[in-house]
N, C-alpha and C positions, 0 to 999 in steps of 0.2 A: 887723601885723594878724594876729589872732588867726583862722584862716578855721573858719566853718561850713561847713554841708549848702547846696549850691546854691542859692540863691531861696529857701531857709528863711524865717518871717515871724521876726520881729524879738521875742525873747521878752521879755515888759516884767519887770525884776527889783527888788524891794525889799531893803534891807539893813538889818537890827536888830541893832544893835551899840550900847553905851554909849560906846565908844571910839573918839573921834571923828577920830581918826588913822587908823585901820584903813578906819572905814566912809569917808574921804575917799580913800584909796589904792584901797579895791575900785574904788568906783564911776571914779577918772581910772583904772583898769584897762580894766574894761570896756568905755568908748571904743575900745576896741582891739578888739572882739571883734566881729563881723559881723553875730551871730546873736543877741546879749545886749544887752539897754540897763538901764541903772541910772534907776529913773523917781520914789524918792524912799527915805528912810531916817529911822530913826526909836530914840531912844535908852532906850525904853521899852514895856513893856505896852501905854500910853493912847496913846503915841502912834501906836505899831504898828498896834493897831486904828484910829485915824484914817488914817495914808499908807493902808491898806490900800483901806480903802472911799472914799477920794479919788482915789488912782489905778490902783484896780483892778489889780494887775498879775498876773502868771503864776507868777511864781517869790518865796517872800518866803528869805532869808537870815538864819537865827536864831542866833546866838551864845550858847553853851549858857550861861557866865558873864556873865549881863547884870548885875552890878551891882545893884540894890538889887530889882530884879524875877528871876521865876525865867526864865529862856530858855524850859524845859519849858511853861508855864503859856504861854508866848507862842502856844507853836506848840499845846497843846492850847484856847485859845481862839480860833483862825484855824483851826483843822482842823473846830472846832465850826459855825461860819459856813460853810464853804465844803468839799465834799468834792473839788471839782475842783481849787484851789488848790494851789501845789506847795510843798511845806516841805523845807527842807533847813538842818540844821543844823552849825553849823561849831566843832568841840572841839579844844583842845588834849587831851583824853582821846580813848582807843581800845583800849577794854577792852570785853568782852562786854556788862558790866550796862550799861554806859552805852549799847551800839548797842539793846540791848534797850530801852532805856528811852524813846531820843527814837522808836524804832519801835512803841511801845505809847501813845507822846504821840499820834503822829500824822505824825511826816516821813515822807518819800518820801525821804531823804537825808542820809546823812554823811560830812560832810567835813572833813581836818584844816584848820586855822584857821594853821596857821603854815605848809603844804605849798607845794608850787612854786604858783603862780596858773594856771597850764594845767590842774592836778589839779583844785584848787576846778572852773575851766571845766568839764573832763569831766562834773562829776557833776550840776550845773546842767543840761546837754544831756542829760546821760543820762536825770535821774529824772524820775517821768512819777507822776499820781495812781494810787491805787491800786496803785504799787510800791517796793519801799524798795531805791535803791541806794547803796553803801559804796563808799566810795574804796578804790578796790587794798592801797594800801599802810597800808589800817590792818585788811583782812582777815588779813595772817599773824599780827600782834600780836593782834590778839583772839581767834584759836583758840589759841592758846595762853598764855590768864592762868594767871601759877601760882599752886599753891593749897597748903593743907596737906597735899592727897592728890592732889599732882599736876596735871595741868591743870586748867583749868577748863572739869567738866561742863556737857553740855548738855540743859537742863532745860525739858522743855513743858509746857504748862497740859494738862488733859482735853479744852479744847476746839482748842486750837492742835494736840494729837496727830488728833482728829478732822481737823482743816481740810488738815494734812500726810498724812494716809493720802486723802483724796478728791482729792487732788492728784497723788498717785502713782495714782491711779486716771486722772490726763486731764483730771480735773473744772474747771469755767473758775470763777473769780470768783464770777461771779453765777449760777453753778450751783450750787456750793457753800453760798453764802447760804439757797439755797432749798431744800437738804434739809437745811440744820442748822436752818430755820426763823428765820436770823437776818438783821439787815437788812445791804444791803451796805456800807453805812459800817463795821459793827462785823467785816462777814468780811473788809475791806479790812485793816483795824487787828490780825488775828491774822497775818494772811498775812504782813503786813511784819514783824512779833515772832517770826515763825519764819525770815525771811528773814535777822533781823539775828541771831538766837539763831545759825544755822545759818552765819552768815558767808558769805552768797552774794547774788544782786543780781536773781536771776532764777527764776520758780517750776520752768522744767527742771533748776538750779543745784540746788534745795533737792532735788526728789527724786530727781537722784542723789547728792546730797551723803548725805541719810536713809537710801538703799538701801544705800551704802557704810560706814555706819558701825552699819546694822540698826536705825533707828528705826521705818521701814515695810520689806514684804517684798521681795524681788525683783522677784515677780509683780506689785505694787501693795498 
């Protein structure tokens, strides 16, 4: 038995895999876990969208290579329906563009797809809406992808540098949204693109991660 948080309520999890191997060994995993239950799956887009709004669950599990659907598309059309909803997607990739990419979809989550099954668990309990967390062991490999000029920089938008300096200011979420004038689903969606650009899991993480490498000041 895999143990949670004491009296924790029982998170309901979906699994979006084509491969129906994997998503039969998640879900008799999860039996095992205290805190997690596996409450339906689904080997596509259409279907995805149906387990979802049939069984409502907490956590949906997206496999970046879905086969004839894109994984991405999965989780930016379940992100679209639900901002509470928690996406976490599971790659055999762990390269920066790619943590950027399912964090500009919309997850709250990456995870490797072949890692131990307690990691997968971790990041499941860990990630929460509105935050994007990375499995440990695919942050040392993503700070540093090489490149032709060396690692691979780290690159912000105008508005993701805006959302990372109000942050090193203190600034909460939905404060933020409301001096950029924007709404909070879209300030939710830059936060975790700076979160997954910055390889860190948490907004204290990015702004010392940013003060250390000079992206924002010392002072904020």
């Amino acid at each position: 038995m895999v143990e949670g948080a004491a009296d924790a309520p029982r998170r309901r999890v979906v699994i979006v895999d084509d491969h129906a191997a994997f998503a039969d060994m998640f879900q008799v995993a999860l039996e095992s876990v205290d805190d997690l239950e596996c409450v339906g799956s689904a080997a596509s887009l259409a279907e995805a969208i149906q387990v979802v709004a049939d069984t409502a669950p907490d956590i949906v599990v997206v496999d970046l290579a879905l086969g004839e659907d894109d994984g991405l598309e999965v989780v930016r059309r379940l992100r679209a329906d639900s901002d509470d909803l928690v996406l976490i997607v599971a790659s055999a990739r762990s390269d920066t563009y790619a943590l950027a990419t399912v964090a500009v979809a919309g997850a709250n989550g990456f995870a490797p797809k072949k890692g131990a099954f307690k990691e997968l668990v971790a990041v499941l309990r860990a990630a929460r809406a509105g935050t994007m967390c990375v499995s440990p062991t695919l942050l040392p490999e993503a700070a540093s992808v090489p490149s032709e000029d060396g690692p691979w920089p780290i690159r912000l938008t105008a508005r993701e540098t805006d959302v990372l300096a109000l942050m090193g200011n203190g600034a909460s979420v939905a404060a933020i949204a409301r001096l950029l004038h924007i709404s909070l689903s879209t300030c939710r969606t830059h936060v975790r693109s700076v979160h997954a650009k910055l390889g860190v899991r948490t907004q204290l993480e990015a702004v010392l991660k940013a003060r250390q490498i000079g992206l924002i000041d010392d002072g904020g």
